[in-house]
C-alpha positions as CSV (number, residue, x, y, z in Angstrom):
1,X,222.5,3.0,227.5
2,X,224.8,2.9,230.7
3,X,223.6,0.8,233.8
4,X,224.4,4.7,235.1
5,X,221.9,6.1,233.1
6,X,219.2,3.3,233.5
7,X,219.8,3.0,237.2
8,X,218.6,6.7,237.5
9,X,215.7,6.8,235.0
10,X,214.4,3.8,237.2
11,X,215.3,6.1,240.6
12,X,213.5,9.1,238.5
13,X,210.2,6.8,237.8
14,X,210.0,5.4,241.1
15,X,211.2,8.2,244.1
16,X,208.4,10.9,242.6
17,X,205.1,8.2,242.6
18,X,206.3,6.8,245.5
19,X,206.4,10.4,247.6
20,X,203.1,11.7,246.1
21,X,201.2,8.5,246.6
22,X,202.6,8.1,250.4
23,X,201.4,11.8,250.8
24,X,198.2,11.4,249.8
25,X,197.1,8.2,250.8
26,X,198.4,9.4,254.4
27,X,196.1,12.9,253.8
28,X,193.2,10.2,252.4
29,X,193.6,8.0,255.7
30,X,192.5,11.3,258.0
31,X,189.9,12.5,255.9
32,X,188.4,9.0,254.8
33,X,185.4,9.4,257.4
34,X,184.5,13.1,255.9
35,X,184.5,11.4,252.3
36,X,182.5,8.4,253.0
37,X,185.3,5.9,252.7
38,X,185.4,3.5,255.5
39,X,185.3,0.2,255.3
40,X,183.3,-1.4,258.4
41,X,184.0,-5.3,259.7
42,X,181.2,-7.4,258.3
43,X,180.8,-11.3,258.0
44,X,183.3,-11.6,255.1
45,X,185.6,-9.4,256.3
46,X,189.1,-9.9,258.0
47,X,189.3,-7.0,259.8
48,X,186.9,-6.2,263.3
49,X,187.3,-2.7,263.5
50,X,186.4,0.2,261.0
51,X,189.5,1.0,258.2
52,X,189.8,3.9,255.7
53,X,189.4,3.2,252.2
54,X,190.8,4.7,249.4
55,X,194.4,3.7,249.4
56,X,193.9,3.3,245.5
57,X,193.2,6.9,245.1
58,X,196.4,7.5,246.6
59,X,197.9,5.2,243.8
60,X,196.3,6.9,241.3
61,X,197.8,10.3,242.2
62,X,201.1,9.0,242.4
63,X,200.9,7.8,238.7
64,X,199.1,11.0,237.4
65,X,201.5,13.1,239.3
66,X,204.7,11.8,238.1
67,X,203.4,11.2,234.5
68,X,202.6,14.7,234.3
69,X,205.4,16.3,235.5
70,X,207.5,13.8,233.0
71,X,205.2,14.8,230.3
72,X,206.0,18.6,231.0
73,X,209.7,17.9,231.2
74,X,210.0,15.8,228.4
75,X,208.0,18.3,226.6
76,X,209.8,21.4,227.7
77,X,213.2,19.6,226.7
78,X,212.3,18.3,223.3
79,X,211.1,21.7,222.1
80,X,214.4,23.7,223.8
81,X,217.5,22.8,221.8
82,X,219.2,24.1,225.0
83,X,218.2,22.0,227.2
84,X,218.5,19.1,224.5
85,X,222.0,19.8,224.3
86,X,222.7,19.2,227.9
87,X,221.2,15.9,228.2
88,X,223.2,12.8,227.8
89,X,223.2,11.6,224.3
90,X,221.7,8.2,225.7
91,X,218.4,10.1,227.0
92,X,218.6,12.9,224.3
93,X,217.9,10.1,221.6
94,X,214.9,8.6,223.0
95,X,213.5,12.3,223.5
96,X,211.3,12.1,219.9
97,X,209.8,8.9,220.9
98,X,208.8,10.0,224.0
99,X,207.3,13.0,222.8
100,X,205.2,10.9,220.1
101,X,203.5,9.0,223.3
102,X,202.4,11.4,225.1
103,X,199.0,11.4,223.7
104,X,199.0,7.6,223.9
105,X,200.0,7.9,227.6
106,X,197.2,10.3,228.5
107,X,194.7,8.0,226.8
108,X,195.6,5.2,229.4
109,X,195.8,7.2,232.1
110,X,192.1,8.4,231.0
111,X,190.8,5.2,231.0
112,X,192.3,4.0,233.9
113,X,191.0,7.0,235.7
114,X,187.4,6.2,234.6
115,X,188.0,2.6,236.4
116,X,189.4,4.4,239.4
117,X,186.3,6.6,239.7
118,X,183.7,3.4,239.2
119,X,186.3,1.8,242.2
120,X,185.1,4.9,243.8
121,X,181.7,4.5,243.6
122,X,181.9,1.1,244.5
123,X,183.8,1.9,247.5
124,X,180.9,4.1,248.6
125,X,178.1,3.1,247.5
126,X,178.3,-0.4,245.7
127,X,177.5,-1.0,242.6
128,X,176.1,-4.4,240.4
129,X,178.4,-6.5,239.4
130,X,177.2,-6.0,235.7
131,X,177.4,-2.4,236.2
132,X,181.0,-3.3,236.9
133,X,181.5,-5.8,234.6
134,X,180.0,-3.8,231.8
135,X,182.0,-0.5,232.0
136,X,185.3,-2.3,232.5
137,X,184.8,-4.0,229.6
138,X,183.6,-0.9,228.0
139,X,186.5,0.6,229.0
140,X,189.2,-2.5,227.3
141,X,187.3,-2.4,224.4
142,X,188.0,1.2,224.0
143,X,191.9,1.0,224.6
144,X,192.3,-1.7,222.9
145,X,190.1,-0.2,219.3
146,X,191.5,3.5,219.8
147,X,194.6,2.4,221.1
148,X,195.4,-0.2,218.9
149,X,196.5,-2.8,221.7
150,X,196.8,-6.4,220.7
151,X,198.1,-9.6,222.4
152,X,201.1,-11.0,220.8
153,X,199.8,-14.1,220.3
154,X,200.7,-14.9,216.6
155,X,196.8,-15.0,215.9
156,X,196.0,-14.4,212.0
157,X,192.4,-13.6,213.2
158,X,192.4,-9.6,214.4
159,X,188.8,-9.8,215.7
160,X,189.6,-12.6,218.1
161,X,192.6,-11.2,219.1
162,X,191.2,-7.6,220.0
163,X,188.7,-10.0,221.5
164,X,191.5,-12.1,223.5
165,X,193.0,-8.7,224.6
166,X,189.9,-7.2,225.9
167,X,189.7,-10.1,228.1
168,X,192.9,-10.1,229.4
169,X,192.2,-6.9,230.8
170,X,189.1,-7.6,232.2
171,X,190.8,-10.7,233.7
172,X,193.6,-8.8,235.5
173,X,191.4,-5.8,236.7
174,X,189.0,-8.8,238.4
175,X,192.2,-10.8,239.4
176,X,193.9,-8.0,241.3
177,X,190.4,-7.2,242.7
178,X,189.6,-10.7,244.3
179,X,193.2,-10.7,245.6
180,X,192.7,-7.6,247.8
181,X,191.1,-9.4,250.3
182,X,194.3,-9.3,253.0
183,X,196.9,-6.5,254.1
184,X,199.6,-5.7,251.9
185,X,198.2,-8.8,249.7
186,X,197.3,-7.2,246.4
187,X,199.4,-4.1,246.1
188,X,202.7,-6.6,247.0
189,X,202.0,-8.9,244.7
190,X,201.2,-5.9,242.0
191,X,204.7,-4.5,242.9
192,X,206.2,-7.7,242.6
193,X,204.5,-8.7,239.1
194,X,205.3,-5.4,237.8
195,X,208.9,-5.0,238.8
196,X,210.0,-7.9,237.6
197,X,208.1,-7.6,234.1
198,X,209.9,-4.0,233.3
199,X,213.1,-5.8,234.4
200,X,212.1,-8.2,231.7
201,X,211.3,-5.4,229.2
202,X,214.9,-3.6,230.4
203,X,217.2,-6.1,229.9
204,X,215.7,-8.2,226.9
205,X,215.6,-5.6,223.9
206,X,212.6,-5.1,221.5
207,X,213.1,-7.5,218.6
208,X,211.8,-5.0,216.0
209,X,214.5,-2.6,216.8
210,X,216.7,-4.3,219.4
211,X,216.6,-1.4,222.4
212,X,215.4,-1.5,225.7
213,X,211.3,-1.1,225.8
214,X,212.3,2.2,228.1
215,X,208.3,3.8,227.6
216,X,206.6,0.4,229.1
217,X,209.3,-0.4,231.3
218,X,209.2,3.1,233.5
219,X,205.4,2.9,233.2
220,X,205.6,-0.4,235.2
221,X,208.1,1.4,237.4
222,X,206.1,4.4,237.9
223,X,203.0,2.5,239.3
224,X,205.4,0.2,241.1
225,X,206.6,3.7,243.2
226,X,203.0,4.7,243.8
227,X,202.1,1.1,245.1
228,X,204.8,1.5,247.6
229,X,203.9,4.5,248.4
230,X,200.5,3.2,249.5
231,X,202.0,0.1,251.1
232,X,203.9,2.1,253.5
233,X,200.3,2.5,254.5
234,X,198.6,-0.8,254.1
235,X,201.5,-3.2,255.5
236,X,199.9,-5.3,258.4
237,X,198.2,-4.4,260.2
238,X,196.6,-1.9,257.8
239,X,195.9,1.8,258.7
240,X,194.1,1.8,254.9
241,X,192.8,-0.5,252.2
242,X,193.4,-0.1,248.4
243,X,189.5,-0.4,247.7
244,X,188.0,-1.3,244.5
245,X,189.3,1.8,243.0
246,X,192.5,1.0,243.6
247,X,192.7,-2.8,242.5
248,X,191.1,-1.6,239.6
249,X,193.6,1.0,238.4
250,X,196.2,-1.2,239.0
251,X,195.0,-4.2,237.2
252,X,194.6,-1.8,234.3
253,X,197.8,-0.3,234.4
254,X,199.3,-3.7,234.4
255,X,197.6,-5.4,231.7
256,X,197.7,-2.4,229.3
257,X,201.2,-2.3,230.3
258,X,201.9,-5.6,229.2
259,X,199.9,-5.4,225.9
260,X,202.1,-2.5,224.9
261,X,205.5,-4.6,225.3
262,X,206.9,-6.6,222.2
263,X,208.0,-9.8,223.8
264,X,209.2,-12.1,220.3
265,X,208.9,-11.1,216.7
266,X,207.2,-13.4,214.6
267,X,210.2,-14.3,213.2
268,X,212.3,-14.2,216.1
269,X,214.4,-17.1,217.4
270,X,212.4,-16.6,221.3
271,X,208.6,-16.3,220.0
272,X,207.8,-18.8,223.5
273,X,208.4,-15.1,224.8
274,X,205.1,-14.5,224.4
275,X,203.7,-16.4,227.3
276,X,205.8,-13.8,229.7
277,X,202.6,-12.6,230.8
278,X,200.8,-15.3,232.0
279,X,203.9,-16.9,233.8
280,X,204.2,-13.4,235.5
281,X,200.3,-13.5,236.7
282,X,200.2,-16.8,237.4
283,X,199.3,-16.4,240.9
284,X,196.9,-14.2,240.4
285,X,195.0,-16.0,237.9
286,X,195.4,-19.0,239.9
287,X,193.7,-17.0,242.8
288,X,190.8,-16.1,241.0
289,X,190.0,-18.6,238.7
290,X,190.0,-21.0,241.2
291,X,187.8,-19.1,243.7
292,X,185.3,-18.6,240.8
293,X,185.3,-22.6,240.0
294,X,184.7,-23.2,243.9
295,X,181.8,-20.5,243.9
296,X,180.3,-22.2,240.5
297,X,180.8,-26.0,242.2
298,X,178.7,-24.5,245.2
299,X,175.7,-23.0,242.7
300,X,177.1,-19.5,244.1
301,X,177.4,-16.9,242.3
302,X,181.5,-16.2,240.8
303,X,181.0,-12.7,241.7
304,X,179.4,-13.2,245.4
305,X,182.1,-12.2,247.9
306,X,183.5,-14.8,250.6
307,X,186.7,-15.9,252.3
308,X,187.5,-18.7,249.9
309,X,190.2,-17.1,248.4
310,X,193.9,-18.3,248.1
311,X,195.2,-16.3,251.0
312,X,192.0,-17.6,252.9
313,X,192.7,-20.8,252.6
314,X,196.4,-20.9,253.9
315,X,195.0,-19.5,256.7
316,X,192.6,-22.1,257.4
317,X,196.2,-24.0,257.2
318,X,197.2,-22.6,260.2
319,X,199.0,-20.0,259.2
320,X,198.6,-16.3,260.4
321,X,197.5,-13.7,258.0
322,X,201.5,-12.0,257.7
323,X,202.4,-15.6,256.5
324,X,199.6,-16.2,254.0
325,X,200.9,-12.8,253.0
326,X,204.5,-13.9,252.5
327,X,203.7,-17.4,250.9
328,X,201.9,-15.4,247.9
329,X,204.8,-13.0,247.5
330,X,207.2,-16.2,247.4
331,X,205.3,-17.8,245.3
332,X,204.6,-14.9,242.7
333,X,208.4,-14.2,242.7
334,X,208.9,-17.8,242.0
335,X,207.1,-17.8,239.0
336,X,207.7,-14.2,237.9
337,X,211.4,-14.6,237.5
338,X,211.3,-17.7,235.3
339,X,210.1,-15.2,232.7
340,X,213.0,-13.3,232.9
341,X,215.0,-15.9,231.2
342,X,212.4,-16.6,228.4
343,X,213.9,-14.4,225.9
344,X,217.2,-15.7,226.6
345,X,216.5,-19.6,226.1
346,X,215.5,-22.1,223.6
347,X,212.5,-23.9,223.0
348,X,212.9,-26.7,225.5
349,X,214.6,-24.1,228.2
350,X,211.2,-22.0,227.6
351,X,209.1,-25.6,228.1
352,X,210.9,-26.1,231.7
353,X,210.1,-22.7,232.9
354,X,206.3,-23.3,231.8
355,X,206.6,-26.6,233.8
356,X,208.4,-25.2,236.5
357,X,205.6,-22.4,236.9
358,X,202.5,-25.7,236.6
359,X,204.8,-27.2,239.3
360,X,204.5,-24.2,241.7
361,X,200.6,-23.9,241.3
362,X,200.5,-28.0,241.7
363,X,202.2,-27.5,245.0
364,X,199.7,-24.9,246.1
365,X,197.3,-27.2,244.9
366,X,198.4,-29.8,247.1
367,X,198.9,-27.8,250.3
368,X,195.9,-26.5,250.1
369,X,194.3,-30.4,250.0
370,X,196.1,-31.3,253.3
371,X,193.0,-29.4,255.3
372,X,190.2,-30.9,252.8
373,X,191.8,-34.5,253.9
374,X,191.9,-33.9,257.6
């Protein structure tokens, strides 16, 4: 496929989410108060005046919207010969394929919407956290049974790695979650994490059949639109927040997203490939795994809310909240686009991307000691 012809299918995923989810997050901003979705200061919060939620519903109409427009289109051009006919030979081919994940798309977007809707809820009313806890894990055992999603992790044992994959989504839906706790924190780093993975997926080829992973790819870059959408709104200082339902979708989206890629075959000459993933979270695994370990140490509990977060903390550095903001982004970038060269180096090249990432998260580590030794 031409860099033409990909640059536009990127355009094509991206311009529609992002228009639909700009449009209605902006319509969900002025109507928040008449549906219940305001998010008032309290004593963990940042914010000292009353802010729409529900930025994450915005999201999630920017991804339904565009999917199902694409769905009709591919489906109106894979059963006209017509219009088949007048397609560039380099989309025409992939048109079967497409057509033969529909179902599987709709299936993700179901679940994902289920997770938006407990967001919702949450957003309005609160909910337990093992009413949470229990439906989202509900939900990724679901996908990953039904769906058939698995980790490639090289694991001869299929019940622990249904039960690894299940976990990673959990993981990311609660990682995305704890880092929405600033403007223009969570749905950055989300664009940022999810751009350069479908990159990733673009330029290195699936190693069963040695094509671009187009389907997984323009999923990423269809919630990356949507998130941009919604950060025209939520840039600092916010006009409206993500909310639970929105963190939640997108979490969701991601880590199903990256459970459907093929990073190394298992006997491909890249199978370090495989650890993509986690060098493209890393930041926000860092974030909540070491905000759980300090509520643990404390005898709190890992799902009580507080300001002890990573962006929290720089800014008990001194800096202000844009810069805590910034640092994150840098420092997810950093890490993210080491794993674009994973597929493209050896063994040892693979081991100083991994160390390079450990070195990152040592020096966030460290800078965030210099306050504790004051």
């Amino acid at each position: 496929m031409s860099a033409g012809t990909l640059t536009l299918l990127v355009i094509a995923a991206i311009l529609p989410s992002w228009l639909i989810s700009w449009v209605a997050v902006g319509w969900i901003r002025h109507a928040a108060q008449r549906l219940g979705l305001l998010d008032k200061p309290g004593e963990r919060k940042v914010h000292t005046t009353p802010i729409p939620l529900g930025g994450g519903l915005g999201i999630w109409a920017g991804v339904v919207g565009t999917l199902a427009a694409a769905t009709l289109a591919v489906w109106l051009a894979g059963n006209n010969a017509e219009l088949t006919s007048r397609l560039p030979e380099s989309i025409a081919r992939y048109l079967p394929g497409l057509l033969g994940k529909v179902a599987e798309i709709w299936v993700i977007v179901a679940c994902g919407t289920v997770l938006m809707i407990l967001g919702l809820i949450d957003d309005r009313r609160g909910i337990a956290w093992w009413v949470r806890l229990g439906v989202e894990v509900l939900v990724a055992t679901f996908c990953v049974v039904w769906q058939g999603l698995q980790l490639t992790a090289f694991i001869p044992v299929p019940w622990l790695t249904s039960a690894l994959s299940v976990l990673w989504i959990v993981a990311l839906i609660n990682a995305f979650n704890m880092l929405d706790n600033m403007d223009g924190l969570s749905g950055g780093v989300a664009a940022i994490s999810a751009s350069l993975l479908a990159c990733m997926l673009l330029t290195s080829p699936d190693p069963s059949g040695g094509q671009p992973q187009l389907f997984v790819a323009m999923m990423l870059f269809v919630a990356v639109g949507a998130i941009l959408g919604f950060l025209c709104h939520n840039w600092p200082p916010a006009k409206i927040f993500m909310g639970d339902a929105g963190s939640y979708f997108v979490g969701f989206w991601i880590a199903v997203a990256t459970l459907l890629a093929t990073y190394a075959g298992y006997q491909g000459d890249t199978p370090h490939a495989v650890v993509a993933p986690l060098i493209v979270m890393a930041i926000p695994l860092y974030d909540m795994t070491s905000v759980i370990w300090i509520r643990l140490r404390e005898g709190r509990s890992p799902f009580e809310a507080d300001k002890r977060h990573f962006s929290h903390r720089l800014v008990d550095l001194g800096m202000t909240k844009k810069q805590a903001v910034l640092t994150i982004y840098l420092a997810t970038g950093t890490c993210a686009v080491g794993a674009l060269l994973l597929p493209r180096v050896d063994m040892w090249g693979a081991g100083l991307i991994v160390l390079s990432t450990l070195l990152v998260l040592g020096l966030v580590v460290m800078l965030e000691s210099v306050r504790q030794n004051d």
